[in-house]
C-alpha positions as a Markdown table, in Angstrom:
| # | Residue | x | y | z |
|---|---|---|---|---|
| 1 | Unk | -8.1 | 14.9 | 16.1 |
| 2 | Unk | -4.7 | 16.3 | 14.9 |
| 3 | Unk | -3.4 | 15.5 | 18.1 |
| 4 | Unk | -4.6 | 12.4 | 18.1 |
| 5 | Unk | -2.9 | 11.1 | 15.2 |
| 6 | Unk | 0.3 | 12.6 | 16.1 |
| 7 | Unk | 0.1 | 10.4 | 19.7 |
| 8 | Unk | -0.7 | 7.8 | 17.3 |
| 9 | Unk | 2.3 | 8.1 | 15.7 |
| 10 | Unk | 4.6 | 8.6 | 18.7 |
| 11 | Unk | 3.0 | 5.3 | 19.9 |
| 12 | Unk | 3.8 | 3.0 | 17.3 |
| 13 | Unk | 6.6 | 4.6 | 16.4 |
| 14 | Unk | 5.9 | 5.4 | 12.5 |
| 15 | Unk | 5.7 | 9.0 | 11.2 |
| 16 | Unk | 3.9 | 9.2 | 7.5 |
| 17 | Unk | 5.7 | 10.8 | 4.9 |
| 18 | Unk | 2.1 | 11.7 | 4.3 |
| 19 | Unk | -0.3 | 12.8 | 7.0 |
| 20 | Unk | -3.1 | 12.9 | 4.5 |
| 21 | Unk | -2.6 | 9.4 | 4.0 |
| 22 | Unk | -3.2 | 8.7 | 8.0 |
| 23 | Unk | -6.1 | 10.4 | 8.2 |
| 24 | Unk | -7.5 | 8.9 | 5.3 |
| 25 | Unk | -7.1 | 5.7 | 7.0 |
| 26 | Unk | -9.2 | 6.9 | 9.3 |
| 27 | Unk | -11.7 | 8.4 | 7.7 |
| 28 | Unk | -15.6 | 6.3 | 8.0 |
| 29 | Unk | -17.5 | 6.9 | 5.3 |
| 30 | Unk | -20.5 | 8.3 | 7.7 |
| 31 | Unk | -17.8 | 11.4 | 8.3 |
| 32 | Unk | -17.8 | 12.0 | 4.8 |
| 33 | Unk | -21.7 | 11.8 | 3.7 |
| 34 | Unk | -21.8 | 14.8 | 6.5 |
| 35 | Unk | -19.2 | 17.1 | 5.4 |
| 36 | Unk | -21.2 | 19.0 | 2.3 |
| 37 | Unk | -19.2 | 20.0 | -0.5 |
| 38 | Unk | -16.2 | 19.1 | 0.9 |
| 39 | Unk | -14.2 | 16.4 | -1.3 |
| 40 | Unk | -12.9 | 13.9 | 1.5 |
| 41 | Unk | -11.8 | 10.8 | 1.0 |
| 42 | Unk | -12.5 | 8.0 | 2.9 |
| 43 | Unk | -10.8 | 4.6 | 3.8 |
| 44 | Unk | -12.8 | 2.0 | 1.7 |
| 45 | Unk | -10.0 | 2.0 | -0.7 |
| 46 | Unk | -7.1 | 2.2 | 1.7 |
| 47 | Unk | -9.3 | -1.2 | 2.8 |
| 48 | Unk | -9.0 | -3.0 | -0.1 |
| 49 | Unk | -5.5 | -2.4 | -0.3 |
| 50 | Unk | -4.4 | -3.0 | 3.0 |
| 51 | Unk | -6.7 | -6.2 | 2.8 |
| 52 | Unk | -4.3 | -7.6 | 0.2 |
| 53 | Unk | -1.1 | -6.5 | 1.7 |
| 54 | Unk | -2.2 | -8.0 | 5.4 |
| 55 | Unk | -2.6 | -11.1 | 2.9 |
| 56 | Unk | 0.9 | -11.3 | 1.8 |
| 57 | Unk | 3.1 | -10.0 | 4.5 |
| 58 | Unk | 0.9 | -12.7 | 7.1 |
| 59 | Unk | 1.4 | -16.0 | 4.2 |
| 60 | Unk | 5.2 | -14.9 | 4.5 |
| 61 | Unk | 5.2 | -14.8 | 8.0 |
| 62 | Unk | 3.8 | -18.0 | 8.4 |
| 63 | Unk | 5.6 | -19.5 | 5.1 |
| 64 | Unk | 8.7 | -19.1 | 6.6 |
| 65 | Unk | 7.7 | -19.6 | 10.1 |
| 66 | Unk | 6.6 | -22.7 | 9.2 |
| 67 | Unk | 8.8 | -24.8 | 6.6 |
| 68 | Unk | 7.1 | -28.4 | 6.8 |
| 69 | Unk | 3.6 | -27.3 | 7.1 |
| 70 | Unk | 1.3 | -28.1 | 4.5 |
| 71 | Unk | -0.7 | -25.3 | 2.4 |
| 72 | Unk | -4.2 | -26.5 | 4.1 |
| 73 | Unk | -2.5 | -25.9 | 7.9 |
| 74 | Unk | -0.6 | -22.8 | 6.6 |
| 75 | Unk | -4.0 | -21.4 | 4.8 |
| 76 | Unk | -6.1 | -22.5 | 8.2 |
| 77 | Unk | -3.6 | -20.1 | 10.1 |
| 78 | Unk | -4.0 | -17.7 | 7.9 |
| 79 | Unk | -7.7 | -17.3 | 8.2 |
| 80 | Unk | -7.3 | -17.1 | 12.0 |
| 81 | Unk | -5.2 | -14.3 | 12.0 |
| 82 | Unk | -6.6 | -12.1 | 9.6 |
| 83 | Unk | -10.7 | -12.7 | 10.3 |
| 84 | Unk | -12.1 | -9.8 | 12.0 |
| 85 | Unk | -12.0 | -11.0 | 15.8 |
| 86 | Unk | -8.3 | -11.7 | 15.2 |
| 87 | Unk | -8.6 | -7.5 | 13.6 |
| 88 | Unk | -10.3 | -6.2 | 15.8 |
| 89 | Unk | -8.2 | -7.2 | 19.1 |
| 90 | Unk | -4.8 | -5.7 | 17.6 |
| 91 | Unk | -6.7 | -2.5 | 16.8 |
| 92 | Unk | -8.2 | -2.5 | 19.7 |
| 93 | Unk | -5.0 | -2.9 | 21.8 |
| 94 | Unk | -3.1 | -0.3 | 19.0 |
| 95 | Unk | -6.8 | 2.4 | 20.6 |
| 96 | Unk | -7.4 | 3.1 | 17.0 |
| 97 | Unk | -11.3 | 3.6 | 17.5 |
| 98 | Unk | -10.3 | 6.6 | 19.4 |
| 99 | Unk | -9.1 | 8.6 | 16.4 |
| 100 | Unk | -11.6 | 7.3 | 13.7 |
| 101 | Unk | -13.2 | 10.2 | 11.9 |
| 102 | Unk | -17.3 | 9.4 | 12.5 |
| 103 | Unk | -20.7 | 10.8 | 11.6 |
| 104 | Unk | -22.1 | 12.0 | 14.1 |
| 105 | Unk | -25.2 | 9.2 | 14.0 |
| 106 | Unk | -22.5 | 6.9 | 13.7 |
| 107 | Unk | -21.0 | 7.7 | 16.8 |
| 108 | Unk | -24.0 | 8.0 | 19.1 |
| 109 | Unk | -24.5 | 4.4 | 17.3 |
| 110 | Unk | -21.6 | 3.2 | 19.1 |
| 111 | Unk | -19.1 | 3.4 | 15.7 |
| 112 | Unk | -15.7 | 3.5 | 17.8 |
| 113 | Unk | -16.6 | 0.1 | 19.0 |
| 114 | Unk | -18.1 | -1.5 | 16.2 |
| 115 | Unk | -16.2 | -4.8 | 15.4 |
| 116 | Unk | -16.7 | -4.3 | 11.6 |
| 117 | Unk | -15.5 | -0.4 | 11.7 |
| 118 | Unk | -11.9 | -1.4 | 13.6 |
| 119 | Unk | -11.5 | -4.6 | 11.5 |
| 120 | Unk | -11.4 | -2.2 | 8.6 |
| 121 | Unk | -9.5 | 0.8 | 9.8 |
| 122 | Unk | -6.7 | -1.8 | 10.6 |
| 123 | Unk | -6.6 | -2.7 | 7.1 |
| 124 | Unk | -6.9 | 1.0 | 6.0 |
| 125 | Unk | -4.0 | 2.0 | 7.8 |
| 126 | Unk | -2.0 | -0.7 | 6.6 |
| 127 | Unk | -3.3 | 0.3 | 3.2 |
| 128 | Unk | -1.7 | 4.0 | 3.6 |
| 129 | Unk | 1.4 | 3.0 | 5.7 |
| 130 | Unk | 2.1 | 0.8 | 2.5 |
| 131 | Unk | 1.6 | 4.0 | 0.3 |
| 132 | Unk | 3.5 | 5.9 | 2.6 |
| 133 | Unk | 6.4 | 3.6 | 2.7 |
| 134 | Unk | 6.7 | 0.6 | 1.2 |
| 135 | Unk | 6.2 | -3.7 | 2.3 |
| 136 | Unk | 9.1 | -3.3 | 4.5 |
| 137 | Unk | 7.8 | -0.8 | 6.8 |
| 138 | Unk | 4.0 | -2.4 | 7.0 |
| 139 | Unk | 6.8 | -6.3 | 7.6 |
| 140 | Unk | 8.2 | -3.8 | 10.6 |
| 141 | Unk | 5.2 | -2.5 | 11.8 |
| 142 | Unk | 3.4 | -6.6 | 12.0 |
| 143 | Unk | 6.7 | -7.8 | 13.7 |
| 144 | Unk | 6.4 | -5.6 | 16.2 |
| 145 | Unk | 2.3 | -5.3 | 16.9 |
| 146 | Unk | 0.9 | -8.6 | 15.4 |
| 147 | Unk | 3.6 | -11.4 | 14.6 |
| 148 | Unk | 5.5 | -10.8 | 18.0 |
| 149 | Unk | 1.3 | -11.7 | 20.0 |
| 150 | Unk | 1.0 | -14.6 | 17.8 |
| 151 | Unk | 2.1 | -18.5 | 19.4 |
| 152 | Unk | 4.3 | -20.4 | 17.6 |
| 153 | Unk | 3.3 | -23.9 | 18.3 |
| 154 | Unk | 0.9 | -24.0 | 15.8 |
| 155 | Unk | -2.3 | -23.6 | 16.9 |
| 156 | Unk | -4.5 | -20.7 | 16.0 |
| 157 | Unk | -3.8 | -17.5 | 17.7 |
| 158 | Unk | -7.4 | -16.1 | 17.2 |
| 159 | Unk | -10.9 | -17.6 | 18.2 |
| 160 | Unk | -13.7 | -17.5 | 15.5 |
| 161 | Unk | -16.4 | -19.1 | 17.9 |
| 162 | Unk | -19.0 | -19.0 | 14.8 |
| 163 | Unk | -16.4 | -20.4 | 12.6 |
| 164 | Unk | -15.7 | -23.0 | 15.5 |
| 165 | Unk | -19.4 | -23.6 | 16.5 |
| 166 | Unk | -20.4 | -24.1 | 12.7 |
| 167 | Unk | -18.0 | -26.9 | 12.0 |
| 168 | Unk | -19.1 | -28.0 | 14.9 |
| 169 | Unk | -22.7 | -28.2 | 14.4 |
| 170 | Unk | -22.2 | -29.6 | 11.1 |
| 171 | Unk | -20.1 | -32.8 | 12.4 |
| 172 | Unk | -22.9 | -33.7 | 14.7 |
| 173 | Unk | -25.9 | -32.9 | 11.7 |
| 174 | Unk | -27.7 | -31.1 | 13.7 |
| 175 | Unk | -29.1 | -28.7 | 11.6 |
| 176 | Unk | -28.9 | -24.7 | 10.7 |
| 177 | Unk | -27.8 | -22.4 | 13.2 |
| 178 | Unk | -30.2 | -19.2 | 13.7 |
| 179 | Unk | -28.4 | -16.0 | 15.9 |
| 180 | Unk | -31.0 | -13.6 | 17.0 |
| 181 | Unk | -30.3 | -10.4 | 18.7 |
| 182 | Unk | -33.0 | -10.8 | 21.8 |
| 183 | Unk | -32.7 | -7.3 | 23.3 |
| 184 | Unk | -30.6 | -4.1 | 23.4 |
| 185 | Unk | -30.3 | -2.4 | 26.4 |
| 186 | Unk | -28.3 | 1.3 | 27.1 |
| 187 | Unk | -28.0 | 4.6 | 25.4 |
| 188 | Unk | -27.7 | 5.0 | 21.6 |
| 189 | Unk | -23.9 | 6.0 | 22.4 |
| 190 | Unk | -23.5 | 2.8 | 24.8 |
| 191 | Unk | -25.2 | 0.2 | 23.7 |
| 192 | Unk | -25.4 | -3.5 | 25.0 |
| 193 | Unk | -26.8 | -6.2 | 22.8 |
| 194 | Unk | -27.9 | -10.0 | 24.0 |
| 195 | Unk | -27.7 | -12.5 | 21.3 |
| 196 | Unk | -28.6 | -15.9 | 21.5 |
| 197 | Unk | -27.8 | -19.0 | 19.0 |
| 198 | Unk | -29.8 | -21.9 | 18.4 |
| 199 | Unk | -30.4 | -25.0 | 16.6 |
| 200 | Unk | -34.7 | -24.9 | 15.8 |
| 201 | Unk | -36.2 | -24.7 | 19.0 |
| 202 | Unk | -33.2 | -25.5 | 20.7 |
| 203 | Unk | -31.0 | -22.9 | 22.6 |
| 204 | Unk | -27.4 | -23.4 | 22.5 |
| 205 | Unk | -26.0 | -20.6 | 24.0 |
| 206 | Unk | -26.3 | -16.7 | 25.1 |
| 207 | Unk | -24.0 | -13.7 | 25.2 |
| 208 | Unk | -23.6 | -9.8 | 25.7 |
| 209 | Unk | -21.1 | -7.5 | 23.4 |
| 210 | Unk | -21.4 | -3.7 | 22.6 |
| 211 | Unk | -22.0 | -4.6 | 19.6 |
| 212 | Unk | -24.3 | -7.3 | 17.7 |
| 213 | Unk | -21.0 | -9.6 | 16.2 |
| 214 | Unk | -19.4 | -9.2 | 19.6 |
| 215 | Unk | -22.6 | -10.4 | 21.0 |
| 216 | Unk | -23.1 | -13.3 | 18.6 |
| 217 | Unk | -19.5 | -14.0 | 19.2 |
| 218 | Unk | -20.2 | -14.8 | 22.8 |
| 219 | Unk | -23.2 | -16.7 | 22.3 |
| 220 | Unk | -21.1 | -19.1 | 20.1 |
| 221 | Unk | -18.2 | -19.6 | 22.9 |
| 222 | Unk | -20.9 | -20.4 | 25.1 |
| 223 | Unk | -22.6 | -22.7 | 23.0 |
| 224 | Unk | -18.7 | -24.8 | 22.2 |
| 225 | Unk | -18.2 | -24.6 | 26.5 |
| 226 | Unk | -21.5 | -26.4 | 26.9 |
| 227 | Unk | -20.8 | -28.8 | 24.3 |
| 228 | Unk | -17.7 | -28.7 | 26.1 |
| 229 | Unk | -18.8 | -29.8 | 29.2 |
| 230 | Unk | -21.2 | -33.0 | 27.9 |
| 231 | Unk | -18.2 | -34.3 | 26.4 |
| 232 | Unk | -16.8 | -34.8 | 29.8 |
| 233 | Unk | -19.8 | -36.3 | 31.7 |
């Protein structure tokens, strides 16, 4: 793993001042429950932290991106960027569930492409590359691996599809929605999960994801094309 996080490194061009710090960032909590006696730490708190700096350095991006927008649009953008679809993409593209430190049930479980796990090792790492060296090197790093993939026009970079499907649900009073993970097929290490999303007995849409939000996720975009497509009959 060593290796890994020096390729890391060399990638996105940033060396820590402080390697513990990057493997901390790195580090699942279901690595550390399996290392006896050894005192690891893991990234929960590096989350926090990094949760709160992605805050800031994103509402400065988009304050001064956009002078004349209002705090609702501004806060609106905000949330699209920083929910965990919006996460997990950039970490994702940036291969970070390659390097993350994992139990090993967590890994036959299909950790490295867990939604949830990426989301937060993206905020970890910003957590220890603000440690490391300061706001203006976690400003740098954004610019050049989040701000630079985000449109300008406006419009939300990043597709909730439950976030989307909810409002959308709610404007036509149609009731609660209900996901419900229908069947898993694949190994423990490979797993493929179909979800499907409804309104009572109503089924609005269907989708697959290697993992259950991914899945859900998919359901939701297919739900919002169908309502899509009524619209336009």
């Amino acid at each position: 793993m060593k290796e890994g996080f020096q390729r890391l490194q060399q990638r996105i061009n940033v060396t820590f001042r402080d390697p513990g710090l990057l493997k901390q960032a790195f580090t699942h909590t279901s690595y550390v429950n399996e290392q006896r006696g050894a005192r690891i730490p893991d990234n929960e708190r590096l989350e926090f932290l990094g949760d709160a700096v992605l805050q800031l350095t994103v509402s400065e991006y988009l304050y001064r991106l956009y002078p004349d927008s209002p705090e609702g649009e501004l806060t609106r953008l905000r949330a699209s960027i920083v929910c965990e679809p919006s996460l997990v993409r950039f970490a994702e593209a940036l291969e970070f569930g390659q390097i993350v430190l994992l139990g090993k049930g967590e890994e036959q479980t299909g950790g490295r492409t867990r939604p949830s796990l990426l989301a937060d090792a993206f905020e970890a790492f910003l957590g220890a590359l603000y440690l490391d060296q300061g706001l203006e090197a976690v400003r740098a790093f954004l610019e050049r691996h989040m701000f630079v993939k985000l449109p300008r026009n406006g419009q939300a970079p990043m597709k909730d599809y439950k976030t989307e499907l909810q409002e959308k649900v709610q404007q036509l009073a149609m009731g609660a929605l209900d996901y419900r993970i229908v069947e898993e097929k694949g190994p423990a290490h490979d797993k493929e999960f179909i979800a499907v999303v409804g309104v009572g007995d109503r089924q609005l849409g269907k989708g697959i994801g290697r993992s259950k939000k991914e899945a859900e996720q998919q359901a939701a975009s297919q739900a919002l094309a169908s309502f899509a497509k009524q619209n336009t009959r």
